[in-house]
C-alpha positions as CSV (number, residue, x, y, z in Angstrom):
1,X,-20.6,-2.4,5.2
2,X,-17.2,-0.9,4.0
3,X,-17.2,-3.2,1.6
4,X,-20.1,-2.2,0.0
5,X,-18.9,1.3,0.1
6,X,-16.0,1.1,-2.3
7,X,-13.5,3.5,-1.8
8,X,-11.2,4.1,-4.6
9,X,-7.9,4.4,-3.0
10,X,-5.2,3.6,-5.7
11,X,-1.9,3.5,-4.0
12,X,1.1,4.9,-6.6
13,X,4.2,2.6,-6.3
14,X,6.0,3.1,-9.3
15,X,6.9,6.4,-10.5
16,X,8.2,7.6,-13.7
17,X,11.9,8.1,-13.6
18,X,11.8,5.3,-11.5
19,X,13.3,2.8,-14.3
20,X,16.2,0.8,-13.5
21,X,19.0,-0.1,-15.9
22,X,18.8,-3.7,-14.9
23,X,14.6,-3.8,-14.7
24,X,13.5,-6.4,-16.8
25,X,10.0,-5.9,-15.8
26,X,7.6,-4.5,-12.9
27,X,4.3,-4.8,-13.6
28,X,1.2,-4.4,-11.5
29,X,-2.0,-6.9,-12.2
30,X,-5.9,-5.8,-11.2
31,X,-7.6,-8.0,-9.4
32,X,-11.4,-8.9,-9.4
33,X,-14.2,-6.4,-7.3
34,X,-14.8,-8.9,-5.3
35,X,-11.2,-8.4,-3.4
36,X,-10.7,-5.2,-4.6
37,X,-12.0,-3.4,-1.5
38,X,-9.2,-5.0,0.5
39,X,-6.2,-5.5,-2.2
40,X,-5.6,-2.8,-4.3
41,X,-3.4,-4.9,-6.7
42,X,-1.0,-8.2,-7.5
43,X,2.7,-7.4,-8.9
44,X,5.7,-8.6,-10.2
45,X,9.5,-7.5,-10.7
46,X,12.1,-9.3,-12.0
47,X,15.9,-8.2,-12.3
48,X,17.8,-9.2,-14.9
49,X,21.1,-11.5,-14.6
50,X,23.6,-9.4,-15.9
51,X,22.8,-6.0,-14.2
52,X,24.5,-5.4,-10.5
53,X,22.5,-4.6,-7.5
54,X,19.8,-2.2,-8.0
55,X,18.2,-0.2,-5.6
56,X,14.0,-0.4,-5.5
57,X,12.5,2.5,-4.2
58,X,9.4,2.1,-2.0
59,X,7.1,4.7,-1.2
60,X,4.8,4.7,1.8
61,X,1.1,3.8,0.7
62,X,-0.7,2.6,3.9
63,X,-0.3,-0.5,2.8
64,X,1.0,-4.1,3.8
65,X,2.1,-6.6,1.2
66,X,3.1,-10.1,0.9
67,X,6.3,-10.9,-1.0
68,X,6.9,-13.8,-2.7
69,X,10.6,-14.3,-3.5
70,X,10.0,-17.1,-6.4
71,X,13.8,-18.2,-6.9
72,X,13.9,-19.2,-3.0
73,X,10.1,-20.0,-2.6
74,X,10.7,-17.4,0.7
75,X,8.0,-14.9,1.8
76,X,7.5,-11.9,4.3
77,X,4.6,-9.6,5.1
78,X,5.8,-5.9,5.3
79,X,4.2,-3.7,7.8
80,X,3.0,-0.4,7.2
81,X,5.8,2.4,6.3
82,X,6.1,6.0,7.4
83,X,9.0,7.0,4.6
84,X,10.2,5.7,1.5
85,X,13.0,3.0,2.0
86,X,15.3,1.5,-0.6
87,X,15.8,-2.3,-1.0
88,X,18.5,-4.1,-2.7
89,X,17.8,-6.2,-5.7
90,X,20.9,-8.5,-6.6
91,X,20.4,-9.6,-10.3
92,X,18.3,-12.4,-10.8
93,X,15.8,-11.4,-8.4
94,X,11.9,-12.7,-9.4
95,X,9.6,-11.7,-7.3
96,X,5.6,-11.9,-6.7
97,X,3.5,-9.8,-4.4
98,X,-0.3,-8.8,-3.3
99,X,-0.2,-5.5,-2.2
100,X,-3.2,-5.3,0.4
101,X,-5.1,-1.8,1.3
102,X,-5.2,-0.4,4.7
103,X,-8.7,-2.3,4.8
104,X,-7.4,-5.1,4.7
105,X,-4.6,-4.9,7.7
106,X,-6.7,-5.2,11.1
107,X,-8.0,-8.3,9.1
108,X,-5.2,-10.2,8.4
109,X,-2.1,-9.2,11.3
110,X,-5.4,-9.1,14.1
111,X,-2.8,-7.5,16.6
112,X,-1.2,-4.3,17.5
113,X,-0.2,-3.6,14.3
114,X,2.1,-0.9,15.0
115,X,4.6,-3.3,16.1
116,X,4.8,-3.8,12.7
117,X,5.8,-0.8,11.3
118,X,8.4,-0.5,9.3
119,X,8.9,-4.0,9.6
120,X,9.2,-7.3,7.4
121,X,8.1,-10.8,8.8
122,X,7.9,-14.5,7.2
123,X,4.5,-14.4,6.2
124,X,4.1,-18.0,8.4
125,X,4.6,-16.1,11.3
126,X,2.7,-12.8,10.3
127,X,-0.1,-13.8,8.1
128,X,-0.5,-17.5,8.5
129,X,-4.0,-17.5,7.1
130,X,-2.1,-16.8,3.7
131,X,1.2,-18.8,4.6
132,X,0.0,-21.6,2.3
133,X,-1.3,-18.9,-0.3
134,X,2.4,-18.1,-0.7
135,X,3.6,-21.1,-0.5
136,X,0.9,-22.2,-3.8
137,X,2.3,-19.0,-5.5
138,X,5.7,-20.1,-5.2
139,X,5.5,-23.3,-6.8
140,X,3.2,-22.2,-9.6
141,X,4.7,-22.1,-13.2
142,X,2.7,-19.0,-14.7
143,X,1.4,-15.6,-13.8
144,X,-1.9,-16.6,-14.7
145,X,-1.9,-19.4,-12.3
146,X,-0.7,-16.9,-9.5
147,X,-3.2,-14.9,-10.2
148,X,-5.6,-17.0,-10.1
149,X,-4.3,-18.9,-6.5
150,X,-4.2,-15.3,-4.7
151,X,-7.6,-14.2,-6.0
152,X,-9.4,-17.0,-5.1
153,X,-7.6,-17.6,-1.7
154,X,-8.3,-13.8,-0.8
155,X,-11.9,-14.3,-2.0
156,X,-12.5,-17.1,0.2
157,X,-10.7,-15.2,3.2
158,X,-12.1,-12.0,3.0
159,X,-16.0,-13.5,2.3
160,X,-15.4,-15.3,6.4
161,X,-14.3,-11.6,7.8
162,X,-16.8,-9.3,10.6
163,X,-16.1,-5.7,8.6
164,X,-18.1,-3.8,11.2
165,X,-16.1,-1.6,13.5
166,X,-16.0,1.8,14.3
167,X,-12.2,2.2,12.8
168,X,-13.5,0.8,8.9
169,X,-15.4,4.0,9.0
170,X,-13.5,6.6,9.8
171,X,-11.0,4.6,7.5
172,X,-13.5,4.8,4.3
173,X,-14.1,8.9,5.2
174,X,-10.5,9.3,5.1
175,X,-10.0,7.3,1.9
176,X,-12.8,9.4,-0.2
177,X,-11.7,12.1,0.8
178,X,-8.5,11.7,-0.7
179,X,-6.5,12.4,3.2
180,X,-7.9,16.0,2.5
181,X,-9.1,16.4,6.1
182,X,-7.8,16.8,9.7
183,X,-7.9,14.2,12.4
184,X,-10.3,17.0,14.7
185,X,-12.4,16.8,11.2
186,X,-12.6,13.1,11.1
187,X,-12.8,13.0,15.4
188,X,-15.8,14.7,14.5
189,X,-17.6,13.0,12.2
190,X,-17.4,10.1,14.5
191,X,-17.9,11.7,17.6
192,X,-14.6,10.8,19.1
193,X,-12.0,13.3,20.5
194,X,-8.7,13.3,18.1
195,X,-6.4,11.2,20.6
196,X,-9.1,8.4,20.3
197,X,-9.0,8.5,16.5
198,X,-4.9,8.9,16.6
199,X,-5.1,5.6,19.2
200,X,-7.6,3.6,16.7
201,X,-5.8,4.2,13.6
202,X,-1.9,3.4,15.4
203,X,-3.5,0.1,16.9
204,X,-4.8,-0.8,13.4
205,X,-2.1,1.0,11.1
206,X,0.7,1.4,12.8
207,X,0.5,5.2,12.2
208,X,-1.0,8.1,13.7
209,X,-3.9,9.2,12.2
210,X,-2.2,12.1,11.2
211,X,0.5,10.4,9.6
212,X,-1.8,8.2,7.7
213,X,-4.1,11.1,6.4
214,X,-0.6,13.1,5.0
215,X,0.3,9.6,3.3
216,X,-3.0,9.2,1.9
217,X,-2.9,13.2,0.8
218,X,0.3,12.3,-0.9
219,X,-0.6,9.7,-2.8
220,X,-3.9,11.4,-4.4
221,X,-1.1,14.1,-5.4
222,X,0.7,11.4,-6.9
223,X,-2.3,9.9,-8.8
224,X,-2.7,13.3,-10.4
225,X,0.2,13.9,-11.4
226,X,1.0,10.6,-12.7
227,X,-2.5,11.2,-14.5
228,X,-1.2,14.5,-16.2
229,X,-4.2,16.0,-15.4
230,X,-2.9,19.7,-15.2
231,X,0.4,21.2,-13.6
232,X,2.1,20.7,-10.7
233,X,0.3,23.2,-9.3
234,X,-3.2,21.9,-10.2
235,X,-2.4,18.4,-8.8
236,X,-1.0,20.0,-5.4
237,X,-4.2,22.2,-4.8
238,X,-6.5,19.3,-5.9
239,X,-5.0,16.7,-3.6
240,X,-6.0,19.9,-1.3
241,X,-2.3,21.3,-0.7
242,X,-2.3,25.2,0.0
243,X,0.1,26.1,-2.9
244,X,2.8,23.9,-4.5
245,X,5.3,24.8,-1.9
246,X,3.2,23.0,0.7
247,X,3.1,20.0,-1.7
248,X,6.7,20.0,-1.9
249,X,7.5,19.8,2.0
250,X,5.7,16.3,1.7
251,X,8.0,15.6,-1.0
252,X,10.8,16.1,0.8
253,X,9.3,14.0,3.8
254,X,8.3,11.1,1.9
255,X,10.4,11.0,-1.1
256,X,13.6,13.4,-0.2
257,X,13.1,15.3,-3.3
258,X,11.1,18.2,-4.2
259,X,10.7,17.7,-7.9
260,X,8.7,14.7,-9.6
261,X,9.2,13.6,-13.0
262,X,5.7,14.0,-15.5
């Protein structure tokens, strides 16, 4: 079962240089190993009151997250994104989220979930199973109590799920091997032809499984370099880049810069 297989995907959201005048605080929460197949982390970022609008960078990860806004009590379910996109934050702004894992997707939209790429939804209408999770976390006065409603809600949630399923498979060989491998590669490890694998991973992703194995190559880089674990260099042939060049045409896809702060 995947879930006994853990794969340790660790999706990089926030990088250095990434530090906003008006930031009072983004912080990202584990969460216990019973979830932590299926979300990779809770988080929080709150803008101060006297700063202007500040512009919060999101880079594509694979994953889907619920956002709690905890000054309205709104929330939305973001789909899957292809490219980093900036959202406004006007001061003042609290908010709570649970950033799921691709794992976890198939599981909670249960639809094609490439109609929900690049894509936000009230989480009543896109996740209802966790409508009244968000709901809880909006009315609760700590952190501690958040964390505590989301674990246990996701616990309980995830413990009723089927995780068999030909596309959780090919999903855990793509996650350990960090996205270094081609989609004729994973095709054949699974005995499929590569516009079956593509097909699968659109109708459970939202991406090609192309797409989703450069996303997943990109964020090892990141991990390594956020890591310090050697040059530029190292981290670009480690992730399993050719040279640093190659490294940096993804950074130019997915960021729009070719140079990372360390």
């Amino acid at each position: 079962m995947f879930r006994k297989k853990r794969t340790m995907y660790k999706p990089v959201q926030f990088l250095r240089g990434d530090e906003m005048p008006g930031l009072a605080g983004y912080a990202e929460y584990p969460v216990p190993p019973s979830i932590a197949a299926f979300v990779a982390c809770c988080w929080s970022v709150v803008i101060g009151g006297e700063s202007g609008v500040e512009s919060w960078r999101i880079l594509p990860d694979g994953c889907s997250d619920i956002i709690v806004d905890l000054v309205t009590g709104n929330s939305y379910c973001t789909g899957v994104t292809g490219e980093t996109s900036y959202v406004p934050l006007e001061p003042g702004t609290a908010m709570f989220g649970i950033r799921f894992l691709p794992a976890a997707i198939p599981l909670l939209l249960r639809c094609d979930v490439s109609e929900f790429r690049n894509s936000g939804f009230e989480t009543k209408y896109a996740v209802p199973a966790f409508s009244g999770t968000a709901a809880k976390v909006a009315d609760a006065s700590s952190r501690s109590e958040r964390l505590r409603i989301v674990c246990g809600d996701a616990e309980r949630f995830f413990s009723r799920c089927d995780f068999g399923g030909r596309f959780l498979s090919m999903l855990g060989h793509s996650l350990d091997e960090g996205g270094r491998m081609t989609v004729e590669e994973l095709a054949s490890m699974h005995q499929l032809s590569a516009k079956q694998v593509t097909r699968c991973f659109r109708q459970h992703t939202g991406l090609a499984a192309k797409e989703f194995l450069q996303i997943v190559r990109f964020q090892t880089f990141l991990s390594l370099l956020q890591r310090g674990e050697g040059g530029r260099l190292f981290a670009a042939l480690d992730a399993g880049y050719y040279d640093q060049s190659h490294a940096c045409r993804d950074m130019r896809k997915f960021l729009g810069i070719e140079r990372i702060a360390r």
